[in-house]
MARNULO-922907 format. One line per 10 residues: number of its first residue (from 1); their letters; for each residue x, y, z of C-alpha. Coordinates in pm, 1 decimal. Layout:
NUM> a> X/Y/Z ~ ...
# end
This chain:
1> xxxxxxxxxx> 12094.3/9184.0/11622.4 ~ 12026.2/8929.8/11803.6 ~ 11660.4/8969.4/11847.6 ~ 11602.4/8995.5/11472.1 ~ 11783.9/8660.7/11406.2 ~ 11530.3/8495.2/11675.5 ~ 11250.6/8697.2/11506.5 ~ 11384.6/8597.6/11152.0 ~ 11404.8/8187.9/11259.2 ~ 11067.2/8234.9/11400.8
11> xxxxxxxxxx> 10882.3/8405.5/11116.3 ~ 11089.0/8179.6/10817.6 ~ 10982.1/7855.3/11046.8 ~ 10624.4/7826.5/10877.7 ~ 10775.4/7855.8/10549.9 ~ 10792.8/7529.3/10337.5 ~ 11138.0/7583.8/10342.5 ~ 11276.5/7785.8/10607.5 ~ 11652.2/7825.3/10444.3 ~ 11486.6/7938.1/10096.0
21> xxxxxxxxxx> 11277.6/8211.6/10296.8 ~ 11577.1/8375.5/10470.9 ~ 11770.7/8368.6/10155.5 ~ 11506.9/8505.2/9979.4 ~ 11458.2/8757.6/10275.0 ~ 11792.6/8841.3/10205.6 ~ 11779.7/8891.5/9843.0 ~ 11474.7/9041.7/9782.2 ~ 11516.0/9421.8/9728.0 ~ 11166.3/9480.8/9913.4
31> xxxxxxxxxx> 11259.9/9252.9/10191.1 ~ 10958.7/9089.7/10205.6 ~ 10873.7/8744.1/10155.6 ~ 10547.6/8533.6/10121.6 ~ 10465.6/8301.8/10468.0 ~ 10192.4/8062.6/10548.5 ~ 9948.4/8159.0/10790.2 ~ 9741.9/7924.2/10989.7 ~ 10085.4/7737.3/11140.6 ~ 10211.6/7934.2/11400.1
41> xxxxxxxxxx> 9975.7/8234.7/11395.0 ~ 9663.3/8369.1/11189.8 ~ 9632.2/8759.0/11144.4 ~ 9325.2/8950.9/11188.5 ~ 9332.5/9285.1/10957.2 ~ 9106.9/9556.6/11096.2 ~ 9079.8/9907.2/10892.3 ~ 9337.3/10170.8/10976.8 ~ 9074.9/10365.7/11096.6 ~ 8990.5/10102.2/11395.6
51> xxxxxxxxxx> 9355.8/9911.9/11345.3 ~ 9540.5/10197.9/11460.2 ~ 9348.6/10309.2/11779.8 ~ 9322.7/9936.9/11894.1 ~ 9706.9/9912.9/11855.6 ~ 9692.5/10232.6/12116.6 ~ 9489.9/10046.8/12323.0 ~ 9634.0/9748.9/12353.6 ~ 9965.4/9957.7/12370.1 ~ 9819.0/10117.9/12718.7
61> xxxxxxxxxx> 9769.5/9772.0/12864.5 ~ 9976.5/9517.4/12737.7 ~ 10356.8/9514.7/12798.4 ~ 10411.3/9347.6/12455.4 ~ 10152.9/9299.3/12234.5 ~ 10218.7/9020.0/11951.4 ~ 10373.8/9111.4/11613.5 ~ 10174.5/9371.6/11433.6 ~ 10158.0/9488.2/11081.9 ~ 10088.7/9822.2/10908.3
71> xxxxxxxxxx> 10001.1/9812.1/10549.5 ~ 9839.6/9617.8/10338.5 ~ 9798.0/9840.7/10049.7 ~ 9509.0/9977.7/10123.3 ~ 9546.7/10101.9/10521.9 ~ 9515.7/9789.8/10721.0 ~ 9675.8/9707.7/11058.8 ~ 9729.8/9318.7/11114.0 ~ 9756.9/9135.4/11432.8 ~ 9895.5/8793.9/11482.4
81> xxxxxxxxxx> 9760.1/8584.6/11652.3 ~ 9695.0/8223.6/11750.6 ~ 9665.9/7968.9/11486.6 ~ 9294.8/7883.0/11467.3 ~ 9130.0/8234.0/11552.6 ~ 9061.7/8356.6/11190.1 ~ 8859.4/8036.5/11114.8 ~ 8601.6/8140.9/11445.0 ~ 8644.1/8544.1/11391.4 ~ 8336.9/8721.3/11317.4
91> xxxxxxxxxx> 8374.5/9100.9/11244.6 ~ 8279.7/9322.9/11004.8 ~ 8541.2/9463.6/10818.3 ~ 8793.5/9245.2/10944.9 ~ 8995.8/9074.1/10732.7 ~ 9142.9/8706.8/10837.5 ~ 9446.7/8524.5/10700.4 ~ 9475.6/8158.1/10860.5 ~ 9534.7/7778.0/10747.8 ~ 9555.6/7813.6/10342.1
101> xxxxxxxxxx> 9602.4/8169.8/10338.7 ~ 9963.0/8351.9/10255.6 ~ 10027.4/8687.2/10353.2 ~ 10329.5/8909.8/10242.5 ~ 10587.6/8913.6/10591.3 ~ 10855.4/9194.9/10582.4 ~ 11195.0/9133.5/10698.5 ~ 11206.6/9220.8/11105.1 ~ 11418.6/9514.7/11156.8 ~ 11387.8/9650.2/10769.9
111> xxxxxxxxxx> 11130.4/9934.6/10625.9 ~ 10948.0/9766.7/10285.4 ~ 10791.2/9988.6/10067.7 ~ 10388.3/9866.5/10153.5 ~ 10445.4/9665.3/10429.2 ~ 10623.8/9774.1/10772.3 ~ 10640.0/9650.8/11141.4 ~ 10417.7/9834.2/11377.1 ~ 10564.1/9579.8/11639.0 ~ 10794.5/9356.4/11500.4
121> xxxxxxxxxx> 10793.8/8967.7/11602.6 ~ 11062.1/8908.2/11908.3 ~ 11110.5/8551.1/11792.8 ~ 10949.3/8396.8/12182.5 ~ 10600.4/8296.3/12003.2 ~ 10405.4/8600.9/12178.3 ~ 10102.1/8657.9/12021.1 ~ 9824.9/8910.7/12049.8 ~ 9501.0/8717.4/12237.9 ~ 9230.9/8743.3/12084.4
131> xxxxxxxxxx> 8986.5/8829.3/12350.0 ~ 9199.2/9133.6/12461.4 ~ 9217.3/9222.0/12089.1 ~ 8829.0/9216.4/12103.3 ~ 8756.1/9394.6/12391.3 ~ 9049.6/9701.9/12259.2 ~ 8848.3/9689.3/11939.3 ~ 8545.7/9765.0/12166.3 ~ 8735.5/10013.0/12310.8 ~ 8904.1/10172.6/12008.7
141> xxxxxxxxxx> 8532.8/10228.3/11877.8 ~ 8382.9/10392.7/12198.2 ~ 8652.9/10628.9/12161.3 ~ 8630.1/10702.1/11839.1 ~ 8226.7/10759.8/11839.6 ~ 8251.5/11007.5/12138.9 ~ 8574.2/11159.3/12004.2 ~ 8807.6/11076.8/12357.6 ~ 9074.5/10898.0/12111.3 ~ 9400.7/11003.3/12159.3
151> xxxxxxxxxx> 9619.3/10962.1/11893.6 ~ 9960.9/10765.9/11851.7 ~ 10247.5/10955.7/11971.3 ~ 10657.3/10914.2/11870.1 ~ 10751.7/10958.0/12205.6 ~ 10748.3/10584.0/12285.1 ~ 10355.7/10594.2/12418.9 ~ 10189.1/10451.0/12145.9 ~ 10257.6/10227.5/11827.3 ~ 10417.9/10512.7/11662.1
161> xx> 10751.8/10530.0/11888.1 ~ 10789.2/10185.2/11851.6
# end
């Protein structure tokens, strides 16, 4: 469990106070709790519909991508990444979350009822870059339009068997 405590220390560090967040982690029956962005990492939130098939993509070239989310209440997939980037991101239909913006963070390791780890935080600081995360975006979409996505598999080949 040793990964999860690194992820846990790493995640609660942008809170206010870190020691409250991990007990609140801890006591919260969601296991979720509410973190800064804009410190340590922004997160871009791209529709499910595009979210998901960039997550494959990325999946296909990247050995780790950064932390990503899956949820948002109404089908988003969020990617962290570096502090800074939501304040210069121009998309349509991509929501940002950076400096002055809080976004609900579940608990690495557990399943929260809205909010779930597509690829949960490893606690080293990796983050998602966000000119890769562009140019899978570009990717996911070409693939979509002319029908050649494949979709996420559980067998450990995309974001679903992780």
């Amino acid at each position: 469990m040793t990964g999860a405590k690194t992820a846990v220390d790493w995640l609660a560090s942008v809170a206010p106070d870190p020691a409250a967040c991990r007990r609140q982690w801890e006591r919260n029956p969601m296991g979720v709790a509410l973190l800064p962005a804009g410190k340590a990492w922004d997160v871009l939130m791209l529709p499910d519909r595009l979210g998901c098939p960039t997550l494959d993509v990325l999946s296909r070239v990247l050995d780790q991508p950064g932390p990503v989310l899956g949820g948002f209440g109404d089908a988003r997939t969020g990617f962290f990444v570096p502090p800074g980037t939501a304040a210069r991101w121009l998309g349509t239909g991509v929501r940002t979350a950076g400096r002055g913006t809080w976004i609900v963070v579940p608990y690495p390791g557990r399943t929260s009822g809205g909010v779930r780890w597509l690829i949960p935080p490893d606690g080293s600081g990796t983050l998602t870059d966000p000119t890769l995360l562009e140019l899978a975006m570009h990717e996911a979409a070409a693939e979509l339009a002319t029908g050649d996505h494949r979709p996420p598999t559980d067998d450990g080949g995309g974001y679903g068997g992780r």
